[in-house]
C-alpha positions in Angstrom: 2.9 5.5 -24.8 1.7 6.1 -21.3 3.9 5.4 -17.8 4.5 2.2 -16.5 3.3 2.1 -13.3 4.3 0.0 -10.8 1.8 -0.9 -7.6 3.1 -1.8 -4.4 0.0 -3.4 -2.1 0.2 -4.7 1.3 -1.1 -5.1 4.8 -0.6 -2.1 7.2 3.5 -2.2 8.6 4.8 -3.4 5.4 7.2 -0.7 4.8 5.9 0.3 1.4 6.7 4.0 2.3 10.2 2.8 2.9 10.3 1.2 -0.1 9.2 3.7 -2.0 12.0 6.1 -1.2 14.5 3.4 -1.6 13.7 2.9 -5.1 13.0 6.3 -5.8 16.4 6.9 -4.4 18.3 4.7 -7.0 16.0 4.9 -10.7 14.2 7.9 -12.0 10.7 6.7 -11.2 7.7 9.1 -10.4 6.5 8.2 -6.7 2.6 8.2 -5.8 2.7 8.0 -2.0 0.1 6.3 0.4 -3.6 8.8 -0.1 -5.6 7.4 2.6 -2.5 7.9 4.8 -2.3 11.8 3.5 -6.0 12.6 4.2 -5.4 10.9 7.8 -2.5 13.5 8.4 -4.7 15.9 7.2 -7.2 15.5 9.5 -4.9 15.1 12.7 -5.2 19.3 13.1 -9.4 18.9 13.9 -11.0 17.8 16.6 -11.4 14.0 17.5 -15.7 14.0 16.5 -14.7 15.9 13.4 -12.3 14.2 11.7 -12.9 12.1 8.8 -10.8 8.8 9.4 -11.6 5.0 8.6 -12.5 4.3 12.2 -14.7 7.2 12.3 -16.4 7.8 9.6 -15.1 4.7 7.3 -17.4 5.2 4.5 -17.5 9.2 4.3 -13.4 8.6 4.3 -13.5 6.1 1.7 -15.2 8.3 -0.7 -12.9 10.7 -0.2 -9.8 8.6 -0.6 -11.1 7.3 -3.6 -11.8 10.6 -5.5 -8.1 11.9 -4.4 -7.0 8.4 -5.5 -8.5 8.8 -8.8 -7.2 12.3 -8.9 -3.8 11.4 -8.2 -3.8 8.4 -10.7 -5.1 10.1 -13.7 -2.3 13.1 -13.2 0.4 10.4 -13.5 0.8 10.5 -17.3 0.7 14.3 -17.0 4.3 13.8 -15.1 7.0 15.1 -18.1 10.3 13.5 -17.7 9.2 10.1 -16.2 8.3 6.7 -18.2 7.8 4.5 -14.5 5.8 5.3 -11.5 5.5 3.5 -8.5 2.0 4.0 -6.4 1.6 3.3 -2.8 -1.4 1.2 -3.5 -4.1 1.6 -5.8 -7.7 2.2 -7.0 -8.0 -1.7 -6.3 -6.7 -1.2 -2.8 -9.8 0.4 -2.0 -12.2 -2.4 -2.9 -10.5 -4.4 -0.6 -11.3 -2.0 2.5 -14.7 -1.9 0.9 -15.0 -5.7 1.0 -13.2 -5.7 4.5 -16.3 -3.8 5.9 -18.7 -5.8 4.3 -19.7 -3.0 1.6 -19.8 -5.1 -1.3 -23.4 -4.1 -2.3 -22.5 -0.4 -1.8 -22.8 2.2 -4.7 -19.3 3.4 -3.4 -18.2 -0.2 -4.3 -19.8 0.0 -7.5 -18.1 3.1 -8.6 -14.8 2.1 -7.2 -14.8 -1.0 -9.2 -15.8 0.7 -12.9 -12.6 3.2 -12.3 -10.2 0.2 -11.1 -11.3 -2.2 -13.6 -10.7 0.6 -16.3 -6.7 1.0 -14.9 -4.0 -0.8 -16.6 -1.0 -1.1 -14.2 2.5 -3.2 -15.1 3.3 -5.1 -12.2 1.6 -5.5 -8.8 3.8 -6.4 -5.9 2.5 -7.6 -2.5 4.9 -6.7 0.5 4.4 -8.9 3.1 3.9 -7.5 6.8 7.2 -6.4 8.7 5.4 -6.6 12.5 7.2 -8.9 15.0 4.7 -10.1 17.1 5.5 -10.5 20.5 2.4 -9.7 23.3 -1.4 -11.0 22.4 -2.6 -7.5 21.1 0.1 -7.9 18.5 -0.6 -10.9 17.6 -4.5 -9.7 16.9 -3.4 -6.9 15.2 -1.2 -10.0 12.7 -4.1 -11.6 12.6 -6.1 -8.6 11.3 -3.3 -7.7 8.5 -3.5 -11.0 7.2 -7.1 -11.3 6.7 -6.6 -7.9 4.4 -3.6 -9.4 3.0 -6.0 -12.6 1.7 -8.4 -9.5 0.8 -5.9 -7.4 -1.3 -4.4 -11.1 -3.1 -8.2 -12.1 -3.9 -9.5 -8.5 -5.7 -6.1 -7.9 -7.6 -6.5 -12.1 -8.5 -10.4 -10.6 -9.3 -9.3 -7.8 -11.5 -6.4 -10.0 -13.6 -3.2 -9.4 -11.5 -1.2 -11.6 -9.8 0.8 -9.7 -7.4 4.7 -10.7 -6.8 5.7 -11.1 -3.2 8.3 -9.2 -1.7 9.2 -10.8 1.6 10.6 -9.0 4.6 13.9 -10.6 3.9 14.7 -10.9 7.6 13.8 -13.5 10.2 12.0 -11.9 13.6 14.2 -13.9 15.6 16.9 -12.0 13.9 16.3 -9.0 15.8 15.9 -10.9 19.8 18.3 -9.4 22.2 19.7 -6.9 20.1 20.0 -3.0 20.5 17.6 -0.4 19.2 20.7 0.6 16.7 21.5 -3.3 15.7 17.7 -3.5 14.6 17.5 -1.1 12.5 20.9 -2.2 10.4 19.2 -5.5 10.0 15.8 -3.5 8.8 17.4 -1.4 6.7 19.6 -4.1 5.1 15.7 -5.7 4.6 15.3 -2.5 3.2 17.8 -2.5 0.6 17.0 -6.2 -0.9 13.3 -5.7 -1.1 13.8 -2.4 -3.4 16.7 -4.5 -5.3 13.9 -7.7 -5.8 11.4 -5.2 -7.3 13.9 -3.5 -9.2 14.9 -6.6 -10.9 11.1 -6.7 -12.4 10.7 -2.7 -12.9 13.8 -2.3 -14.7 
């Protein structure tokens, strides 16, 4: 029998990474972190023209984080010791950013979609966004993780899933007025009963 794994999806700032090492922290799980986040940290050492990033060179960077995805998927029941993994997004993730760009009719898309449709994972979980919008760019940049939060529902919905949402667990008006150490007790209490509601369903 292969590993369970476990997807956790989302818009950007919705504190899958954090997540992650929450739960890793408390089961023996195998933990896939973030790839297009990786290849952007790898790039950060070259020069601004050369690097290879989605708001550079989306497509070219797509590729890439699709083979490295693939990569990094396929290795998972090569991992001795574990029977769950949890991935910090998935094959399916990228036809989302493909769709977000309007590449739909690309052969990237194409290939992308063979290799996720071919992928069996256990449980899909949709983390919703953990930005407190205050000023107008903000609230853009809310507006912009929703419309790939719609995007990420409607391709998993595409593919057969239908991902469980994990809140924030904390109220934005929570936070008004307090210090820089009293926010982050109240995130990291957030924290702590996220990883416990997708524990409930992994374990």
């Amino acid at each position: 029998m292969g590993i369970e794994k476990y997807v956790l999806t989302g818009p950007m700032r919705s504190g899958k990474s954090s997540l992650i090492l929450s739960i890793s922290s408390k089961i023996q799980i195998y933990a896939m972190n973030e790839v297009a986040q990786y290849l952007i940290d790898l790039e950060k050492g070259k020069p601004e023209d050369e690097q290879i990033v989605p708001w550079n060179k989306f497509m070219e960077f797509q590729k890439n984080v699709f083979d490295m995805q693939l990569k990094w998927e396929n290795e998972i029941d090569e991992r001795s010791g574990y029977s769950k993994a949890i991935l910090d997004r998935s094959l399916i993730d990228g036809l989302a950013y493909l769709r977000l760009n309007k590449q739909e009719k690309s052969e990237l898309f194409k290939r992308v979609y063979i290799k996720a449709s071919a992928k069996e994972y256990s449980q899909v979980f949709m983390c919703e966004s953990i930005g407190d919008e205050i000023s107008d760019a903000q609230r853009k940049d809310a507006e912009d993780r929703k419309k790939i939060e719609d995007l990420l529902l409607d391709t998993y919905g595409i593919l057969g899933y239908s991902p469980i949402l994990i809140p924030k667990c904390y109220n934005s008006n929570e936070i008004i007025g307090l210090s820089e150490d009293e926010k982050k007790i109240v995130k990291d209490r957030a924290i702590e009963k996220r990883a416990d509601l997708i524990l409930s369903y992994i374990k």
